[in-house]
N, C-alpha and C positions, 0 to 999 in steps of 0.2 A: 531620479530615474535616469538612467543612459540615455542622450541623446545618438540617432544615428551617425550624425557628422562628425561627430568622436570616435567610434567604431574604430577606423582604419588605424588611428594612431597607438589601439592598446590590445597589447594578447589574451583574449579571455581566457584560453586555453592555458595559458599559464598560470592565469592567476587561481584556475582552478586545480593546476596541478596533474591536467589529462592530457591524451594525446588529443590530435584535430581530428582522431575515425573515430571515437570514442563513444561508444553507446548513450542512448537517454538516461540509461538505468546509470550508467558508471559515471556521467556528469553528475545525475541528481546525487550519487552516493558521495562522490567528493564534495559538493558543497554543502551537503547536512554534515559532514566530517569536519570541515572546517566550522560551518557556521557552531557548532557548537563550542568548537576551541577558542573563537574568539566573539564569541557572543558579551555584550560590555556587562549582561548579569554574572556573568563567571568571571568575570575580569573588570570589577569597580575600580574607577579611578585609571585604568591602565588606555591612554590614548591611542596610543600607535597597536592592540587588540580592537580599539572602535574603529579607527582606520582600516585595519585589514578586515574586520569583518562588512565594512560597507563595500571596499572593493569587491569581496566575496561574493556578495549581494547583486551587487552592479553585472559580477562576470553572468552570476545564474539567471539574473532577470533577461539576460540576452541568450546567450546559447543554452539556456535551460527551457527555452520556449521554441516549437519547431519551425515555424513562421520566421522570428528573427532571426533565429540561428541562420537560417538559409539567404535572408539579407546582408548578414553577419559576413560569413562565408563568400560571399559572388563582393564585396564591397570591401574585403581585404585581397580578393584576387585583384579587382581591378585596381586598387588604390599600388600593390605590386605592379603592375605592368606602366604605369604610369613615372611610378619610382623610379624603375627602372632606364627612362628614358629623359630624366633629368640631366642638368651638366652638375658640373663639380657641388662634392657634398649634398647630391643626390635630390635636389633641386634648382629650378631653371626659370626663365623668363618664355613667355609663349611665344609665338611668332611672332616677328617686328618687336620684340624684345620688350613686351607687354607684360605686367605681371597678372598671374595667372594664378586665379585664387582656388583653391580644390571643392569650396565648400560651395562654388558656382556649380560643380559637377555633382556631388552628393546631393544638393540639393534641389539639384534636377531628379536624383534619382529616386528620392524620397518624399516627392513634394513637398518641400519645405526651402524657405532662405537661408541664407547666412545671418552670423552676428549682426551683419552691417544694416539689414534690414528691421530688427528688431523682432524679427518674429520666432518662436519657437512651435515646437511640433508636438501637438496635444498630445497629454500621456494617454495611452490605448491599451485599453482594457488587457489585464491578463490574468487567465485562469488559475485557480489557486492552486495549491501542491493535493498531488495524490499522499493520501495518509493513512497508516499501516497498525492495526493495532491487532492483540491475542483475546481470546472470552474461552472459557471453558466454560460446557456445561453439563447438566446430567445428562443420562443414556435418555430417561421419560423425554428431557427438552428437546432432545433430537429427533427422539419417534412422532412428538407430539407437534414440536413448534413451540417456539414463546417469544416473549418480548423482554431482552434485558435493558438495564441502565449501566452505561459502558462509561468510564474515564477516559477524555480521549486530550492529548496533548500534544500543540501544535504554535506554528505562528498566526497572528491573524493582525487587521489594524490594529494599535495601539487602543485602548479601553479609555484611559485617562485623557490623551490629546488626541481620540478620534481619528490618529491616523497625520498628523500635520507633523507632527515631530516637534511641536512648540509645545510652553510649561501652558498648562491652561488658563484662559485669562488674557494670554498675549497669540498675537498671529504672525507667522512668519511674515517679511518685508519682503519686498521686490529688492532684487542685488543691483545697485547701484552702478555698477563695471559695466554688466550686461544688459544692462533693464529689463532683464529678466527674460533673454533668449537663453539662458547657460551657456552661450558661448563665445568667447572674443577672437577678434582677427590680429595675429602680429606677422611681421616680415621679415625674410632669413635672408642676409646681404641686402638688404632694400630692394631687392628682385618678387620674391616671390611670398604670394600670400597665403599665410598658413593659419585655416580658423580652426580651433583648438578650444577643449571648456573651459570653461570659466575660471582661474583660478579662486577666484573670492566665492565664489558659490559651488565648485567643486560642478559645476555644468547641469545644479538645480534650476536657475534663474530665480532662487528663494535663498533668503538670509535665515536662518532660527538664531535671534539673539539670544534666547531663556529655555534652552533646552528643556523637552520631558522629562523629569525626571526618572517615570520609569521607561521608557525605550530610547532616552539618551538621543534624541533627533533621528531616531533613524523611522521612525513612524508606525513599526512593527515591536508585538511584543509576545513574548509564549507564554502561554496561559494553558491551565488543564480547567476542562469542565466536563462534566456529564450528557452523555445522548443516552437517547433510549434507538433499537435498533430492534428490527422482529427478525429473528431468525425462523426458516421456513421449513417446516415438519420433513422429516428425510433428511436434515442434512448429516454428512458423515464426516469421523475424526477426520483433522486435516485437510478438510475444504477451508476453501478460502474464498470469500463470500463479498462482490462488489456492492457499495452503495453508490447509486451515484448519487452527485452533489451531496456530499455527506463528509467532504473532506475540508481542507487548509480555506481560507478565504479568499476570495478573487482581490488583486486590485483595481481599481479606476475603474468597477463599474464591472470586472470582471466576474464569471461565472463562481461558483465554489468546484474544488476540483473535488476525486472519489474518497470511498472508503474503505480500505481492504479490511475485511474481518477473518484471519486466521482461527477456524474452528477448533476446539480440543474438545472431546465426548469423552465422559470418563466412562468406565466398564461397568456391566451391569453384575450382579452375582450371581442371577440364575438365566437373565434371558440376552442372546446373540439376535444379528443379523445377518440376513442373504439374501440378497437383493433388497426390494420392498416390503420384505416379508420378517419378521421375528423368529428365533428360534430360539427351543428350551432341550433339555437334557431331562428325561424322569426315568426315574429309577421302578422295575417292578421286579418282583419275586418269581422264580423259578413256577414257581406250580403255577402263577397268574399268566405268565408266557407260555407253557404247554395248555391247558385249559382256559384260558379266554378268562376275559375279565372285564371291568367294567372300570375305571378311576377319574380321581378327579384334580386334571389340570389348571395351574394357578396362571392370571394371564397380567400382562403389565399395568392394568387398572388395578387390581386388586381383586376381581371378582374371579369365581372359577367357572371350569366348562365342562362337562363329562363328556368323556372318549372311551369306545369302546376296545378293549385290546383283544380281537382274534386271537384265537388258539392255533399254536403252533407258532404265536410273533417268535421272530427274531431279535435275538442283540443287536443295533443299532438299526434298527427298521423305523422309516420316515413316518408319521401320519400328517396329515394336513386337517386343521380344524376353520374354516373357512371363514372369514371377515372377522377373524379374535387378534391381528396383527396390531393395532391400535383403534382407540375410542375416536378418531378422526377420519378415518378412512375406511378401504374395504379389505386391507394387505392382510395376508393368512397369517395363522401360529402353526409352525412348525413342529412337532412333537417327536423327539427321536426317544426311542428305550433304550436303556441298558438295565438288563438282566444281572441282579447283585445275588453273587455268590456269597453263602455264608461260610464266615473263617470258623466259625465254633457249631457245633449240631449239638443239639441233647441226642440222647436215646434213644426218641421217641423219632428224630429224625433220621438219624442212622441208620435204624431199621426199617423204616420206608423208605429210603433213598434205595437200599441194598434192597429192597423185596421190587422195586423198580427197578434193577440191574439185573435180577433174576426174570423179570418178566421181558425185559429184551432178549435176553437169551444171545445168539452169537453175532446176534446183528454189529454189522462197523461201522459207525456213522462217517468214516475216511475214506471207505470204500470209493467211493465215486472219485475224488483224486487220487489216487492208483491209478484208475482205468483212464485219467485222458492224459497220461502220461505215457503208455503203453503203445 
């Protein structure tokens, strides 16, 4: 883990490859871009990809949290203003030509000591990664609600070494340099004193002689496994649907971060919605729409409903059949007609269609748009 006292000396911003305005969204996206390029399971054997993927690590675990970031931030401003006011090669002796150790100020600022002291500054809990995954389901699971079992793939502690970075069996040691502050003090011109991590422990204050073999010491490892999730009746294509603590695993004691569930509803073939409500499409016949009728609509359980169709219905004219929306609630079923014209008639129909043409006589059913044109 990054100590603060370290902060000033390294650009995390570079190492993540963003600017310093840089959104949460656009840190986190570069460092899952990176972490997978050199993650050391994609890159067996390859040291200088475990390397860069712990710096990776190191940058996120700091300005990828908004608490540190902001300590991050105000403790590379000051550690500037102070640089700035150094003599030659950008460090100096303090007044009365005392040297002048930075990690005396940092660690005023942070509650914590120097190297010199031996103490280091408890690692502090931090919340896991928000995590993003897709589920499609049926149109029933959306009207109704259900509970899937979802694959969900992320980092979390290491499974094997519990999170220590050691081969199991052995325990990481205290680093011998540091005694295990992660960080030592050296001096630029024998003036000025500059505490700096740990070279031999990389500023853990821990040795891992016998690395994990599978997280390679870094104490995280990606793993897929199964949740089960309930998704909640209503929901529509392309919600996107929070869990909380349902996400990445906290470290040191850290919470679990969320779950994002991007929704996909596949289409139904006979029944739609609007709003809270279902809708279907039925078809009736010509003589059933002028003289009224009675039929029987099919509803998304399976079971039917009878609806009466007034005489004189119209081609798309709404009905509302009232608590037939789903088996869970009280949402409506929406019933629209459409009136099927037939392409073929026998004879028998021809000649009652046309002895009903004769019975209107000169009537124009357009007449009334003419008139509000006029």
């Amino acid at each position: 883990m990054s100590n603060p006292s370290d902060w000033a000396t390294k650009d995390f911003y570079r190492t993540l490859g963003v600017k310093k305005d840089a959104s949460a969204d656009e840190i986190k996206k570069a460092y899952r871009k990176l972490a997978r390029e050199n993650h050391p399971d994609s890159n067996p054997g390859n040291k200088q990809a475990e390397e860069r993927f712990k710096e990776v690590s190191e940058a996120y675990g700091v300005i990828g949290t908004a608490d540190k970031r902001k300590e991050y931030d105000e403790q590379r401003t000051l550690f500037g203003q102070f640089k700035g006011g150094f003599n030659q090669g950008g460090y100096g002796a303090g007044p009365g030509g005392q040297e002048f150790d930075i990690s005396d100020l940092l660690g005023g600022l942070f509650g914590q000591g120097g190297a010199r002291g031996g103490r280091r500054r408890p690692p502090q809990p931090r919340r896991g990664d928000d995590l993003e995954t897709e589920a499609t389901i049926s149109f029933e699971q959306a009207v109704e609600g259900a509970t899937l079992s979802i694959p969900l793939r992320g980092d979390e502690p290491c499974r094997t070494c519990r999170g220590t970075g050691a081969k199991p069996g052995t325990v990481p040691k205290t680093c011998a340099n540091c005694q295990g502050s992660g960080m030592q003090t050296g001096t630029t011109g024998g003036v000025f004193a500059m505490t700096e991590p740990c070279v031999a422990c990389r500023g853990r204050g821990l040795i891992v002689e016998d690395p994990c073999p599978t997280c390679h010491a870094s104490g995280r490892a990606t793993s897929t496994h199964t949740i089960s999730i309930k998704v909640p009746a209503g929901v529509k294509d392309g919600q996107r649907i929070r869990l909380r603590h349902k996400g990445g695993e906290g470290e040191n004691g850290g919470p679990k971060g969320d779950l994002y569930v991007l929704v996909h509803v596949t289409a139904h073939a006979l029944f739609g919605r609007k709003g809270k409500n279902l809708t279907i499409t039925v078809p009736i016949a010509f003589d059933e729409a002028a003289l009224g009728t009675q039929i029987q609509v099919p509803t998304l359980s399976g079971s039917k409903v009878t609806l009466k169709i007034p005489a004189g219905t119209a081609s798309g004219q709404t009905f509302r059949v009232r608590g037939k929306g789903s088996s869970t609630s009280s949402n409506d079923l929406l019933v629209t007609t459409e009136i099927v014209v037939p392409k073929e008639l026998s004879e028998a129909e021809k000649s009652a269609i046309e002895a009903l043409k004769a019975a209107r006589g000169d009537e124009d059913p357009r007449a009334s748009i003419f008139a509000k044109v006029r």
